[in-house]
N, C-alpha and C positions, 0 to 999 in steps of 0.2 A: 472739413478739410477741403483745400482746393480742388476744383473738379476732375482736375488732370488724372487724380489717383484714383479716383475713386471709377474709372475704367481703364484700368491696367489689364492689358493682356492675359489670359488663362490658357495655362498648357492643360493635357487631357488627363492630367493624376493631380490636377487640383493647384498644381503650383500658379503663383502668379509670377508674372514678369515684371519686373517694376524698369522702371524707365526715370528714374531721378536721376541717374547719372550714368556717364557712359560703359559701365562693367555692364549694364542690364542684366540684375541677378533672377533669376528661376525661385522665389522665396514659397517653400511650403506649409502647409499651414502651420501656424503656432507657431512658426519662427523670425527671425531675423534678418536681412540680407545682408553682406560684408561690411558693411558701415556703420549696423547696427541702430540705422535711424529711423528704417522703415521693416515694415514685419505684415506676412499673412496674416490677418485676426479674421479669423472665421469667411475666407473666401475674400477679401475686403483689403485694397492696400492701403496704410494708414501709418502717419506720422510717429513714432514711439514719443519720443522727449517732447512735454508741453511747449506751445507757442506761448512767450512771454508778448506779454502789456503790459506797460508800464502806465501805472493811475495812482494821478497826484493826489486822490482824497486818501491812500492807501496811508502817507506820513502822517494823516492828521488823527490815525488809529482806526481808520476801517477796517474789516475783516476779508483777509483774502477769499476770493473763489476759488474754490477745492478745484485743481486737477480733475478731469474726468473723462471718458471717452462718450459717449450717449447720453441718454437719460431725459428725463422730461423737463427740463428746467428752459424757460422760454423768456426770459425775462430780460432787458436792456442792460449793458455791461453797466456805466455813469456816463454823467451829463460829459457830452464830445470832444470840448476843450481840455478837459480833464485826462483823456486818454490818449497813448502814442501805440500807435501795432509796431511791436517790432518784426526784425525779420528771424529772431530766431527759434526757431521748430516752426518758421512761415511755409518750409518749403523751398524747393529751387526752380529755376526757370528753361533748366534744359528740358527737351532739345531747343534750339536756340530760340526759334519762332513763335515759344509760347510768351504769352503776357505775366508777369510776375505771380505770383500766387493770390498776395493782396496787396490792391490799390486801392485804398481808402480816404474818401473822404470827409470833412470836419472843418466847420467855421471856429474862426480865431482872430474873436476884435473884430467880427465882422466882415473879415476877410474870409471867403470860400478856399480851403487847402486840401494838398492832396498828397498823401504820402505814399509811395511807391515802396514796398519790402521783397526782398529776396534773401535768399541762402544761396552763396554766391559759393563755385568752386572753383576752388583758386590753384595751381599748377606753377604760375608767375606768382608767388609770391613765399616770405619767411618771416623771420624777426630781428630785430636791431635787439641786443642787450647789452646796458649799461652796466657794468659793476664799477659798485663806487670802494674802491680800495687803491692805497698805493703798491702794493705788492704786485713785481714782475708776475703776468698771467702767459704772457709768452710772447714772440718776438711780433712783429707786425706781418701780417700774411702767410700765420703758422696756420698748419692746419685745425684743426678741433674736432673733435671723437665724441659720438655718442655710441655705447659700447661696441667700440673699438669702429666704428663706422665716421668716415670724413661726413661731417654735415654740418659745415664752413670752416669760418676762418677769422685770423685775429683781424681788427681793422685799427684804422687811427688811434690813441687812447685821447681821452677831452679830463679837461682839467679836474682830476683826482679819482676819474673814473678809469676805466679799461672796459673796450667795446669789441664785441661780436657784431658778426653779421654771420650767422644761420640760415641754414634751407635754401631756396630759388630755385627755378627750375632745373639750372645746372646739378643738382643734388637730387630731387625729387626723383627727376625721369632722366636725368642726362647719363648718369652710372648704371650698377646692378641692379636687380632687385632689390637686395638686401639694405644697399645704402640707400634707395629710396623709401622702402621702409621704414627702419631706423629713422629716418630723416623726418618723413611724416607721423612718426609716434613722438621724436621727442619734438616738434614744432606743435603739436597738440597738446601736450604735457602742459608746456608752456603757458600756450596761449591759453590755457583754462586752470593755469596755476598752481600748476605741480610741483614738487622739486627734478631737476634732473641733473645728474651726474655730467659734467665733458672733463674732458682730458685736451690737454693741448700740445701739440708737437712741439719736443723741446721747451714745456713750461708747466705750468701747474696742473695740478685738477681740483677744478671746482663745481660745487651744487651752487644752479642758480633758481632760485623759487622769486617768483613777482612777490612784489613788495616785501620781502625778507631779505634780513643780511646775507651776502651770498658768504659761502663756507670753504674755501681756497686752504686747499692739501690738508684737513681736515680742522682748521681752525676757523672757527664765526668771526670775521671781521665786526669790528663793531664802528669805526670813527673813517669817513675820506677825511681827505689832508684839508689843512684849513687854507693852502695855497703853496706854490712853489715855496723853495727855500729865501727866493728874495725876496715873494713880498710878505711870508714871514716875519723876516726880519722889518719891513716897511712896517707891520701892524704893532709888533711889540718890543721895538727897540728904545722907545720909553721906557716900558716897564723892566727892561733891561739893565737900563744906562745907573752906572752907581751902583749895582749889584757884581758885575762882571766886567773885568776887563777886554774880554774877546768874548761871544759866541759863532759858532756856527750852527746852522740848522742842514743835517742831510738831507740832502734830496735826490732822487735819481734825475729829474732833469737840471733844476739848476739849485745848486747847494751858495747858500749864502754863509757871507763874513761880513758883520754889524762894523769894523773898524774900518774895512775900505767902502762899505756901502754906503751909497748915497745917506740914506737914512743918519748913519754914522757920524758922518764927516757932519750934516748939520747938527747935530746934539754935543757933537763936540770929543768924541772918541778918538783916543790918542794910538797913533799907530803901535800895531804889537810886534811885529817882524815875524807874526805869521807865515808860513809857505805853505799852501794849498799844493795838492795834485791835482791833475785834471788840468783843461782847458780854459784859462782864462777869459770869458765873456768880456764885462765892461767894467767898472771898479762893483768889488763884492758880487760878482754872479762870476758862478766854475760850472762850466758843462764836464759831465763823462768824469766823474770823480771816482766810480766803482763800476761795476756791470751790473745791470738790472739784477733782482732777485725778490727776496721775501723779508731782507734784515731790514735792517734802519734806510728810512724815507727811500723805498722801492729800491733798494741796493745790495748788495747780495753781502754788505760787512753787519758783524757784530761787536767788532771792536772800531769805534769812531778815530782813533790815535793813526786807522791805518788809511784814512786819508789827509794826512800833512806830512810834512818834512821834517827838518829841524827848523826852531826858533832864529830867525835871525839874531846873533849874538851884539849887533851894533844896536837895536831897539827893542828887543825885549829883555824881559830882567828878571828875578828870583820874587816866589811873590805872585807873579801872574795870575791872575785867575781865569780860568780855560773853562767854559761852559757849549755843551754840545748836547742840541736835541733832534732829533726828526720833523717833517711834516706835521706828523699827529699827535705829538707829544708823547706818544706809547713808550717812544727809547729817549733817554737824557741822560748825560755823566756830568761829574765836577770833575775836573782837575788843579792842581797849582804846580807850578814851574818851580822845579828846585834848584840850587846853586848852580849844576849844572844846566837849567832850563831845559832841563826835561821834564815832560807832564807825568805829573804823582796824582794818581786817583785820591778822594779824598770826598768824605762827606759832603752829602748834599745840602748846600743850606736850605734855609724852610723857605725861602725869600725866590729861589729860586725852584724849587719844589710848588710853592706854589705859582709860579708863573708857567711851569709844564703845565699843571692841573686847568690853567686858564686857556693853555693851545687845545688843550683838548677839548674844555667848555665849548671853543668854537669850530670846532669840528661837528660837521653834521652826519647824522645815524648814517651808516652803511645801509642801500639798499639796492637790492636786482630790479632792475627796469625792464619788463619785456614790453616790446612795441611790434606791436602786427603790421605789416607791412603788405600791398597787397595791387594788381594793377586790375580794374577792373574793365572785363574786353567783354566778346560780344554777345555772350549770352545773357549779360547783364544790363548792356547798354539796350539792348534788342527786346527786351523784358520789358523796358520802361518805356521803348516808341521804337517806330516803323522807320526812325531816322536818327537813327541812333548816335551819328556826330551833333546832334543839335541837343543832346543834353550834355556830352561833353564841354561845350558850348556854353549850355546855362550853368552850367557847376562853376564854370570859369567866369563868369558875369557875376557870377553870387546870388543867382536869383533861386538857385535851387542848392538847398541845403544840405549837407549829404552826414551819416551819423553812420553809427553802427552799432547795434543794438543799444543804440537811443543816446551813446556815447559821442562825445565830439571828433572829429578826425580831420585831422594836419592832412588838406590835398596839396601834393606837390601842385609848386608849377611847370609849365612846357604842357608838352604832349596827353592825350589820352588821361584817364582817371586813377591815378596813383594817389595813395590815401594810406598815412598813417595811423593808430591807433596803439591806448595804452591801455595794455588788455583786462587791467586795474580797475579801470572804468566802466566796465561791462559787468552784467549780470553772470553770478559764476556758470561754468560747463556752458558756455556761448559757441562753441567751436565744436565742430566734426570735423570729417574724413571722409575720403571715399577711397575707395584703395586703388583707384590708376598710377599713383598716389594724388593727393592733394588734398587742400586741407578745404573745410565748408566753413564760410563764416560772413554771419549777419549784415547787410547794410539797407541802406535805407534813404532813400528822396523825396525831398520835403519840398512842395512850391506852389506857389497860389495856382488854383484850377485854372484860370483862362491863360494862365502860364504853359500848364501843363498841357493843354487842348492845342496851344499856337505850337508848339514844338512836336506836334504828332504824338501826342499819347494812343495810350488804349484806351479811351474815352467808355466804351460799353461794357470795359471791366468794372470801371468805377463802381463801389459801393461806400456808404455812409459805414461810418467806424458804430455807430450803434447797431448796425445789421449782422456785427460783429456778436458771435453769443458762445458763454460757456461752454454749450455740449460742443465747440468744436475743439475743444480740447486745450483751453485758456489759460494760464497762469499768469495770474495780474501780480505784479508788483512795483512796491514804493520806488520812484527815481533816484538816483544818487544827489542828494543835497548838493554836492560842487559840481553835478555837471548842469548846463542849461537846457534849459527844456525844449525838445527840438521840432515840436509844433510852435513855436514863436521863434524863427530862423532872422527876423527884424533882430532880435534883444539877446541874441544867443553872442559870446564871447567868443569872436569865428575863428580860428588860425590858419585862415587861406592861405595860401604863398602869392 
């Protein structure tokens, strides 16, 4: 264990104090402190949850190193290139002016590297969630409830998705107790992959679980849209033309009509004397056709008849054939025009039947995106050098690579070190807590040593990654096949801004 713990203050009944974070708990023997990541063990303050390694020989069927806390086992982890320390159960670097837990060194191609890990506590920070559904989840800057507690709010939706923004400081610590609480249980849920329940003011309630379909007022989505209503009609108004005289496709933002759409008019679609409601766009795109909801393409109908008018009686005729589907192809009716030109439900042909079946072919799986989000200040920066704008600095040159638990991470640009992360990509239970609230979780600086040395490191902290050995309480595992390996920051797939 880093050295910091292993002299932690003793009160005179035995308790110790630990000092990882700023609650400073009084932990007694055998137990735990509020965060549940560090515990008394026999007089001794020590790490609970193993420090993970990630070792590449591990894919090719090695056998992992057991967990352990002591013991006699003295032996070298594997050859240097081979291993990444990360930073989770590394440790954190409060109070501010200590050096990271571990800064390891390891040549790569011959290049001397040094990767810098901490357990970072984060107060500034939450998670972006995508849900990919068209279904109304509530209006834009509703609130959203994790039982019954505000901890965020609806934001922009992106094409077929619907997006949260959860947590941030203003939630953590800017309210009650209670909603900082809440706020830091379900932003740890999350970020290590749980389902959690929200509710949203004035909109649905949904469970959002990383990488599972999210479950919206108690039904599993399964398809996002394969695209608005117009370019809908742009991809399959081929496979249209000669089946159907009109279709529309609902949509809540723009509902398309194949006879005045671009698309249309080149194939050759004769007009029908269609009359849309809603706001006419440009030819074949209608904004505001219904009010958002849960029915057909994010609109609160189930009956498709109740967004038109009547048939113009000078162009359309008896006969008609009326076809209407959604975004995802989940809703579609036939209609035909009777003497009166009024639409008569009426069997679905199989022609058209199966050209549903093919919008929803191209509909991709419904799934929850949770992204960690997080800005990292000065205990972190201060961790890695005595000058701590100057790795801000190298992060922004690209000379120093930055991951988290060995995961790749979207740094914004501008200011200071903002870094996103998809929490999918991380080794599971990656994320703590400490209960000021805020949440603890992994990162990691990757850069050649005389990089590291010109920028003011901790140069005396420096140790070789083989100095690195089980009894300190090790869990090595395989790397994620699609993330890149973040001891080679040259060859890694970067997503800087």
């Amino acid at each position: 264990m880093p050295d910091e713990t292993a002299i932690a203050p003793r009160a005179a009944d035995d308790k110790i104090r630990c000092d990882a974070c700023p609650v400073m708990c009084y932990i007694k023997p055998g137990l735990t402190g509020a965060c549940d990541r560090y515990a008394n063990l026999a007089g001794e303050l020590v790490r609970v949850d193993p420090h993970v390694v990630l070792d590449r020989t591990l894919a090719a069927g090695r056998t992992v190193v057991p967990f352990h806390r002591g013991g006699d086992w003295d032996g070298k982890l594997v050859t240097t290139p081979e291993t990444f320390v990360t930073a989770i159960g590394a440790g954190t670097t409060y109070p501010d002016y200590k050096p990271a837990p571990f800064i390891v060194s390891s040549q790569v191609d011959g290049v001397d590297m040094v990767t810098v890990v901490t357990e970072g506590i984060f107060s500034y920070c939450g998670v972006k969630v995508k849900i990919d559904t068209d279904r109304f989840l509530g209006p834009e800057q509703a609130t959203v409830r994790a039982a019954g507690e505000p901890v965020g709010h609806v934001t922009t939706s992106e094409y077929g998705s619907q997006m949260l923004s959860l947590g941030g400081v203003h939630h953590l610590t800017g309210g009650g107790k209670k909603e900082g609480r809440i706020t830091c249980e379900a932003l740890l849920d999350l970020c290590n992959g749980k389902a959690v329940e929200l509710s949203i003011d004035g909109g649905a309630t949904v469970v959002v679980e990383a990488g599972r379909p999210p479950v919206v007022n108690g039904v599993q989505e399964e398809r996002m849209r394969v695209g608005c209503g117009s370019a809908t009609i742009g991809m399959f108004a081929k496979q249209w033309f000669g089946k159907a005289d009109e279709v529309v496709v609902v949509d809540d933002h723009i509902t398309g009509v194949l006879s005045e759409h671009q698309a249309g008019k080149l194939l050759g679609v004769k007009e029908t004397g269609i009359r849309m409601k809603g706001r006419r766009s440009t030819p074949g795109r209608y904004f505001q056709v219904a009010e958002p909801g849960t029915g057909w393409g994010g609109t609160d109908i189930t009956d498709p008849l109740a967004i038109i008018g009547p048939f113009d009686p000078k162009t359309a005729w008896p006969g008609l054939r009326l076809f209407f589907i959604s975004t995802t192809g989940e809703h579609a009716a036939y209609f035909e025009l009777d003497d009166a030109l009024t639409p008569v439900a009426r069997p679905m042909p199989a022609d058209l039947a199966a050209s549903a079946e093919r919008v929803k072919e191209n509909c991709e799986p419904a799934l929850s995106t949770v992204l960690f989000m997080a800005g990292a200040g000065g205990s972190l920066r201060s961790g890695v050098t005595e000058n701590p704008v100057r790795l801000t600095k190298s992060v922004k040159d690209a000379i120093t690579y930055v991951t988290s638990g060995g995961a790749p991470v979207y740094v914004y640009p501008g200011g200071g070190i903002t870094f996103m992360v998809d929490v999918t990509r991380l080794p599971q239970n990656a994320f703590g807590y400490v209960p000021t609230p805020a949440l603890v979780a992994p990162i990691e600086f990757t850069l050649p040593l005389a990089d590291y040395a010109a920028l003011g490191g901790h140069m005396a902290q420096v140790r070789p990654v083989s100095s690195v050995r089980a009894d300190e309480g090790l869990l090595p595992l395989a790397p994620r096949p699609d993330n890149p390996w973040p001891l080679a920051p040259h060859t890694a797939r970067r997503s800087h801004g």
